[in-house]
C-alpha positions in Angstrom: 20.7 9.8 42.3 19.6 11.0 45.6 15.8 12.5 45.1 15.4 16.0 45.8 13.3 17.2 48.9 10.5 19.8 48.0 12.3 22.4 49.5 15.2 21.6 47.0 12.8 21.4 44.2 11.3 24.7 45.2 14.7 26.5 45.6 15.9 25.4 42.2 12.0 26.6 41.0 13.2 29.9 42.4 16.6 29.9 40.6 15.5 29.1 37.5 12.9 32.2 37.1 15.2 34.5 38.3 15.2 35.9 34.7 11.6 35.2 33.7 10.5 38.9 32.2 14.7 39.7 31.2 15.5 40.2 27.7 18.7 38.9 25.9 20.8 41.1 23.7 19.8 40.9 20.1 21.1 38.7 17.8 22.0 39.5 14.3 21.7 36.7 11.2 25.0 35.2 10.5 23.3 35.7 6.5 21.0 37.7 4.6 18.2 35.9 3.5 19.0 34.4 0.5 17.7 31.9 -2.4 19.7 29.0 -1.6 18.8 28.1 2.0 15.4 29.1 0.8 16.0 26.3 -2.5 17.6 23.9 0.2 14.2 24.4 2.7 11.8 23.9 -0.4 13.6 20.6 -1.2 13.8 19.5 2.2 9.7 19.9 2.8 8.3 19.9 -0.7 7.5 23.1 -0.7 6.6 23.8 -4.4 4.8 27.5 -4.7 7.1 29.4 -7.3 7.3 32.5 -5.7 9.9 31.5 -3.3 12.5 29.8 -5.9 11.4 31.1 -9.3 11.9 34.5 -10.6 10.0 34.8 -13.5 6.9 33.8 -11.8 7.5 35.8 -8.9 7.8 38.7 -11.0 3.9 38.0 -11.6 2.8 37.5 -8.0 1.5 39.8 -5.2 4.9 40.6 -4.2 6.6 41.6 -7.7 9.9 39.6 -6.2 10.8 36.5 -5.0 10.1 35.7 -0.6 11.0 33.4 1.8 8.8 31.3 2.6 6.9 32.5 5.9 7.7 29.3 8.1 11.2 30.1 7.6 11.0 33.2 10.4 13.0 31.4 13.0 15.4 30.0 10.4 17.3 33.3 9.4 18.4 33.6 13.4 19.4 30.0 14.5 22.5 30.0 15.5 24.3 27.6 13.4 27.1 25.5 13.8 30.5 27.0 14.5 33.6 24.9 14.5 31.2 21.6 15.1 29.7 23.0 18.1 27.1 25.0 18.8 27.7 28.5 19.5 27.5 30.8 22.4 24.0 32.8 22.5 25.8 35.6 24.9 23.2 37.8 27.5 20.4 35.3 26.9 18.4 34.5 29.7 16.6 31.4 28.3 20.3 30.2 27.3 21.3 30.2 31.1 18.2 28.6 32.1 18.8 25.8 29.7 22.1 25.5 31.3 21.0 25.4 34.4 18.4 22.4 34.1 21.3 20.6 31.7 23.6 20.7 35.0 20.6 19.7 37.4 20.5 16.6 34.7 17.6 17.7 32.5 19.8 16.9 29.8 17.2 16.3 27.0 15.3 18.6 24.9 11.9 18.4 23.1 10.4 21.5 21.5 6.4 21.0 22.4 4.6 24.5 20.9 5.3 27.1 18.7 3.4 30.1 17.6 4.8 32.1 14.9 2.8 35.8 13.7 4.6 37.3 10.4 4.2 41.2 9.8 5.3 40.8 6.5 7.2 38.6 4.0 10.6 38.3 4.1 12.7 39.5 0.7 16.0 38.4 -0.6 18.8 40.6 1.1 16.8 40.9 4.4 18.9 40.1 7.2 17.0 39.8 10.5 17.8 40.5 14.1 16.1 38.6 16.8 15.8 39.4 20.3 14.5 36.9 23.0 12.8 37.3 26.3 12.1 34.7 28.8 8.2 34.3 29.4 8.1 31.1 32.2 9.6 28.3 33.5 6.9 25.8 35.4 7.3 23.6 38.0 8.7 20.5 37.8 5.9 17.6 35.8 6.3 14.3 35.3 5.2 13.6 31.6 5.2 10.2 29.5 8.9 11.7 28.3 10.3 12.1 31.2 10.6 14.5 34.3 11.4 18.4 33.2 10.3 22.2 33.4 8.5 23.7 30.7 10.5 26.7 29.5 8.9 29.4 27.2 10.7 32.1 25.5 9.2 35.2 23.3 11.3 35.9 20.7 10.6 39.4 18.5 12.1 39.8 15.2 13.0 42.7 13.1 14.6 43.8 10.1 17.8 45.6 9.0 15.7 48.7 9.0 14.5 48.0 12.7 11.0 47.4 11.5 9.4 44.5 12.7 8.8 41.3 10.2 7.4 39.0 12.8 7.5 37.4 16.6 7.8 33.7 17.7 6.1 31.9 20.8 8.0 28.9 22.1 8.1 25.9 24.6 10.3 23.3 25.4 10.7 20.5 27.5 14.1 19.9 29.4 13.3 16.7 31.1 15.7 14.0 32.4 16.4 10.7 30.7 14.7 7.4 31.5 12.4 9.1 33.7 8.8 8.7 31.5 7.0 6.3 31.8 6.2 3.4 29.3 4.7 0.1 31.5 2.1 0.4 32.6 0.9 1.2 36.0 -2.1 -1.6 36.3 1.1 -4.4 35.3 0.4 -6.4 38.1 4.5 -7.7 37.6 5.3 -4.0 37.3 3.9 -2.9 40.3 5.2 -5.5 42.4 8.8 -4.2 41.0 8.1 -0.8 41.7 7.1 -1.8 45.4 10.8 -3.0 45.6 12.0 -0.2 44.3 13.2 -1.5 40.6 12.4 -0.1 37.2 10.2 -2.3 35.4 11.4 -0.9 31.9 14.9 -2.7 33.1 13.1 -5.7 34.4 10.0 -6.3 32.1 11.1 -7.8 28.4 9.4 -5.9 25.7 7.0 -8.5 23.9 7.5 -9.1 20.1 4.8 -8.4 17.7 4.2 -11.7 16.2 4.1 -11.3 12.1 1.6 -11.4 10.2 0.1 -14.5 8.6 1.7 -15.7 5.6 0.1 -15.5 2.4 -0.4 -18.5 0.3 0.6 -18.8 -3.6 1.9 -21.4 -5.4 4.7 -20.8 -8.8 1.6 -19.7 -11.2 1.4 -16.6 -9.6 4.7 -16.0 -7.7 5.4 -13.2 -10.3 3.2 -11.4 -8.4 4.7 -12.0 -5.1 7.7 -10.8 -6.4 6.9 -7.6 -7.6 5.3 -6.7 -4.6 9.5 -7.1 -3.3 10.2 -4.6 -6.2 7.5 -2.2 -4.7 5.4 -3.3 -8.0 1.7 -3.9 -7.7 1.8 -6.6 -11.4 -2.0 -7.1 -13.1 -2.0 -10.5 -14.8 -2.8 -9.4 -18.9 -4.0 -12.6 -21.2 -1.8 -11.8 -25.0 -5.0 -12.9 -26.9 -7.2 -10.2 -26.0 -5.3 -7.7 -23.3 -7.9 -8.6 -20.8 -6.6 -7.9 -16.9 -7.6 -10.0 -14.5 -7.1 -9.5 -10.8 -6.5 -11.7 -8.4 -5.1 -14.0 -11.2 -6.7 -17.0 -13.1 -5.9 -19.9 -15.1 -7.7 -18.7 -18.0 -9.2 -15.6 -20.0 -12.6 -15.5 -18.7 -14.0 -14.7 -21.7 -12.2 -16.8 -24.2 -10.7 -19.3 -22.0 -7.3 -18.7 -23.5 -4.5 -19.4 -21.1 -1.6 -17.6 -22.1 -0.7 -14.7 -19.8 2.1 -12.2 -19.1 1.1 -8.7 -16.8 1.6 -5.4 -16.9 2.6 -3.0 -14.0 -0.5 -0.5 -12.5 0.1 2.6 -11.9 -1.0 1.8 -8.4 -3.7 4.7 -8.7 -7.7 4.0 -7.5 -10.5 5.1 -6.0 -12.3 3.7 -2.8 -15.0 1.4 -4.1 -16.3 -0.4 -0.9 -15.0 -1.2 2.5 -15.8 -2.4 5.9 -14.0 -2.1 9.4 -12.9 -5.0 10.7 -13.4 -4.6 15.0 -13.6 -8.5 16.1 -12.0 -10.4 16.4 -8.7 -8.7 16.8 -5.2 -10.3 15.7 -2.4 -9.3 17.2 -0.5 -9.1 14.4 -2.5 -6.0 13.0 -3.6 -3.2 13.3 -6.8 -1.6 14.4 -9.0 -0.5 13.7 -8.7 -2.6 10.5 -10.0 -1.1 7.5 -10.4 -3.8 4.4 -11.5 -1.9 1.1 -12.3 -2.8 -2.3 -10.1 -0.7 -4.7 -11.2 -0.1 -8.1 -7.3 0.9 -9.6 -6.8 3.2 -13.0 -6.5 0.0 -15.0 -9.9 -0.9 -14.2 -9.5 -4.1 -12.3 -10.7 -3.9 -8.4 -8.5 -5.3 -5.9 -9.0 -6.2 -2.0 -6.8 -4.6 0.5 -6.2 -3.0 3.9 -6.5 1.0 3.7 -4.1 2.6 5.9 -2.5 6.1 7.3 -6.5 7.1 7.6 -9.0 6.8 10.2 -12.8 4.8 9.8 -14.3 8.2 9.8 -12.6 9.8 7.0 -13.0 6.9 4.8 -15.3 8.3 1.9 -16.7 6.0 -1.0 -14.9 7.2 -4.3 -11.5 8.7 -2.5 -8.4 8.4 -4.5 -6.1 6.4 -3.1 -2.7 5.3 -3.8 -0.8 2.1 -3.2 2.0 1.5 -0.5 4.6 -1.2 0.9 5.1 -0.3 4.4 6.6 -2.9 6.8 4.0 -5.5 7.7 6.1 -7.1 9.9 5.9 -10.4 7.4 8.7 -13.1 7.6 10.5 -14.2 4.8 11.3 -11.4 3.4 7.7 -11.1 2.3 5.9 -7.2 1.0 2.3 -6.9 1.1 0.4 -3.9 -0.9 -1.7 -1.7 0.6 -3.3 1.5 0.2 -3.8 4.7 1.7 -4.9 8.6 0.4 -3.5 9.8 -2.5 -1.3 13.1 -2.4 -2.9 16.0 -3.4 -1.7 17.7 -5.8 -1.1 21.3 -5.5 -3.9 24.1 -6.0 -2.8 25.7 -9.3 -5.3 28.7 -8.9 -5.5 30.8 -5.4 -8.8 29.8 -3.3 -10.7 32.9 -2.8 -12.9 33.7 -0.2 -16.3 33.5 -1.7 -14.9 29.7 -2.5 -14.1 28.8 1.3 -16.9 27.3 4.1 -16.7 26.9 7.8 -16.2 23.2 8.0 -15.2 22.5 4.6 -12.5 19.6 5.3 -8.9 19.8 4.0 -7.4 17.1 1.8 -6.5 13.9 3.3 -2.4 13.9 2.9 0.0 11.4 3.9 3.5 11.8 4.8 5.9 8.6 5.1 8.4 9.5 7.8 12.0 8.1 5.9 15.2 9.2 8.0 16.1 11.0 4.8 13.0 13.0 5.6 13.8 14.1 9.1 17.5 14.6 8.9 17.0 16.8 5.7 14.5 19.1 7.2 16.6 19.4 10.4 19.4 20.4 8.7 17.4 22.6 5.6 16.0 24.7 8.9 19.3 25.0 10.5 18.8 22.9 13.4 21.8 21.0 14.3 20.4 19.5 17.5 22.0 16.2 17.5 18.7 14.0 18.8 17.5 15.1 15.2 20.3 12.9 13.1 22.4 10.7 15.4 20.6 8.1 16.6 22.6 7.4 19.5 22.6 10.5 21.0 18.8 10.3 20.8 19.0 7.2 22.5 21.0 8.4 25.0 18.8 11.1 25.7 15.7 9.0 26.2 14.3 8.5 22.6 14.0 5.4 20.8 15.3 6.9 18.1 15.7 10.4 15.9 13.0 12.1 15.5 11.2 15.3 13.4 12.3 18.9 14.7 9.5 21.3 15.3 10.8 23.6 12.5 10.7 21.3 10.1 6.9 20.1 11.7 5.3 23.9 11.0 6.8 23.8 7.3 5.7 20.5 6.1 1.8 21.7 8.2 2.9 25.3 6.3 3.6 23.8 2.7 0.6 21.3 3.0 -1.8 24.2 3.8 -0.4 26.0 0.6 -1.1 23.6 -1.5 -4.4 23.8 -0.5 -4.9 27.1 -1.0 -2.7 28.0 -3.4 0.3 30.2 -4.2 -1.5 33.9 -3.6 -2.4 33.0 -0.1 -1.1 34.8 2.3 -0.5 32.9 5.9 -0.8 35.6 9.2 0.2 33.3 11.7 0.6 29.2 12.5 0.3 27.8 15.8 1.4 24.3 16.5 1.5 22.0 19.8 3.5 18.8 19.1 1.9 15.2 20.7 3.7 12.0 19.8 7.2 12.1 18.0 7.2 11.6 14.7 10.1 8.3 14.1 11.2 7.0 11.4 9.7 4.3 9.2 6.1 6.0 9.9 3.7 7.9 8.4 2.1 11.3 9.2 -1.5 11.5 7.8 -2.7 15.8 7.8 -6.2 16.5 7.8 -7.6 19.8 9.0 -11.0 22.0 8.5 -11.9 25.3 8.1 -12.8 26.8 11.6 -14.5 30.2 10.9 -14.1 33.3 8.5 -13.4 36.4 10.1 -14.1 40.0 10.3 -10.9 41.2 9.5 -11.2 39.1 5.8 -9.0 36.6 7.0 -9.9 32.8 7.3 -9.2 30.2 10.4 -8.2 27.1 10.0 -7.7 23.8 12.0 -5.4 21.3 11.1 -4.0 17.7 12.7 -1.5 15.3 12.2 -1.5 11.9 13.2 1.0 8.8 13.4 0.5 5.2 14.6 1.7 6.8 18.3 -1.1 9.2 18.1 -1.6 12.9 17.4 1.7 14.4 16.6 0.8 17.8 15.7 -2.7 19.7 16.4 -2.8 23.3 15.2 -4.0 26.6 13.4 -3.2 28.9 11.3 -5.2 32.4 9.8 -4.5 33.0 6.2 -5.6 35.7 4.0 -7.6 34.8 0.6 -7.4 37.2 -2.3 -11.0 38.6 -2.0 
């Protein structure tokens, strides 16, 4: 492709904000809101606060009926899928745009911020009308996806009555394929390619991770090898007494009898003791390496690595719960390890006399299956291809599918609820994406209350965080019953 001169950069620069400050025409839901794409969203994101999906208890709440959940604003408008394709958007000026940067070859999409503000709670028969203006379009940057223009769109929303219910902020990134950047630049061997005017991505072999070392056992305890393959962590019982033992013996330590069978833990614990391994540093691991000792519900304490949590937020006497991600092991070997335990949901509201600036957030943990992704693309109505086909992804510059933004503010929405609890009422959420989130990862949340305001409402920060780095950084201001 021939590169563009600056004035040709500059002219298209020109083109593309002729509409910056026009307004499309407003487009009505194809449906009313209704329970079952809220049911299908709750599913999708574990969203479990009764008032959205249970009438009887949302009878009892603050709002006397059942709501949509608030993360679902942009939902009720998004266009669908008509006859497999996705439909025209008419008058809209950030439509045109799109189209215009699709033609110039800036052919892939990745949402980057959002900022949703909600009025009021939406009710079952709503049906909402959104109408979208087009706020900027920047210069061309060269990020670590690819070459693009920012485009941002304001999007007001209102009901059938006219009244407003809300507003949504958004950014994307049309940026062309192949175009980031993932040698690096101080690559001696990549340099001297680029000198000649090749791409060292097409030239330079990806090195393979070597695995892991292999653990050693012999047939005594290969039982417990293979539950680990059955995603079982097995504690070795003697008959005579019930004793566990962990990591297995020949013999009852107390009575020295030898006959043995095991049981399977519940792979609940708390932190007992750990240390951070810095140096020396094996390739095949990760760092920084966190070893804990693991004291598990059956009483036994176990050795392992502690993952999806970083050395600072380690805390003596954490519950934790075990894992089997991929350890990159030959043989068709599973290793256990552990990371946070889920919270579990508030059952009583916070209330503001309970809440501190910097009190931390619970630790939570999110594994990233493709189940996962592709649900909660479809649950928010997202049909985006680069969300659940993994070779149009590819072919658009990602390694593989990867998590929408919708579905990135209602798992960040649904984990701040269960922190607070079903009364809580959420103003706004503002969230600017980082790293994609892949499959066959883990997100770990973790967030902090920021500040308590005048107005009674209560500020906080939130993160979440894969092995590529941050994904998500936000905030959101929710109202605590008083």
């Amino acid at each position: 492709m021939e590169m563009a001169t600056e004035a040709d950069k500059e002219a298209f620069l020109t083109e593309l904000r002729s509409q910056v400050g026009n307004t499309g025409d407003t487009l009505t839901a194809r449906d009313p809101v209704n329970q079952s794409t809220i049911r299908n969203w709750c599913d999708a994101v574990s969203e479990s606060n009764p008032y959205f999906t249970d009438e009887n208890a949302a009878g009892k709440g603050p709002y006397g009926r059942i709501v949509a959940p608030p993360a679902m604003l942009q939902v009720w408008a998004m266009p669908g899928l008509i006859m497999g394709q996705q439909p025209a958007r008419g008058n809209d000026p950030s439509s045109s745009t799109y189209a215009k940067l699709d033609n110039a070859g800036f052919i892939s999409v990745v949402a980057t911020n959002v900022e949703y503000v909600f009025h009021r709670y939406l009710e079952l028969g709503d049906v909402i009308s959104g109408t979208t203006k087009l706020v900027d379009v920047s210069e061309e940057k060269a990020t670590g996806l690819g070459i693009g223009h920012f485009v941002t769109t304001e999007t007001e929303y209102v009901d059938q009555k006219g009244e407003p219910v809300g507003s949504m902020f958004f950014r994307i990134l049309k940026f062309r394929p192949g175009t980031g950047r993932t040698i690096k630049k101080e690559d001696p061997k990549a340099q001297a390619l680029e000198a000649a005017g090749l791409d060292p991505n097409e030239y330079l072999p990806t090195p393979e991770r070597p695995t892991r070392p292999r653990p050693q056992w012999n047939q005594d305890q290969e039982w417990f090898w293979e539950g680990l393959k059955k995603n079982e962590l097995r504690i070795q019982r003697f008959t005579d007494d019930g004793t566990l033992v962990f990591p297995p013996a020949n013999a009852n330590p107390g009575t020295h009898a030898m006959d043995y069978d095991w049981v399977v833990a519940s792979g609940k614990g708390t932190l007992y003791s750990h240390t951070v391994v810095h140096y020396p540093q094996v390739p095949s691991f990760d760092y920084p390496l966190i070893v804990g000792v693991v004291e598990l519900e059956e009483g036994v304490r176990i050795i392992s690595n502690i993952v999806n949590v970083k050395p600072e937020q380690i805390q003596i006497g954490m519950p934790l719960e075990v894992c089997f991600p991929d350890t990159n092991s030959d043989e068709g070997i599973v290793l256990h390890q552990f990371q946070p335990a889920q919270p579990q949901r508030n059952e009583t509201t916070l209330r503001t006399k309970d809440i501190n600036i910097e009190d931390g957030l619970p630790i939570c943990p999110i594994t990233l299956t493709p189940r996962l992704i592709v649900s909660t693309a479809l649950a928010t109505r997202d049909f985006q291809d680069v969300h659940h086909d993994r070779d149009a992804a590819q072919q658009k510059g990602s390694s593989d599918i990867f998590m929408n933004i919708l579905s990135t503010a209602g798992i960040s929405a649904r984990w701040l609820g269960d922190w607070a609890g079903n009364d809580v009422v959420f103003e706004n959420i503002k969230i600017q994406l980082g790293a994609p989130n892949y499959p066959y990862d883990t997100m770990t949340m973790s967030g902090q209350v920021e500040e308590t305001n005048e107005d009674g409402t209560t500020s906080v920060r939130f993160s979440g965080e894969n092995k590529l780095g941050s994904h998500v950084k936000g905030t959101a201001t929710l109202r605590f019953p008083e």
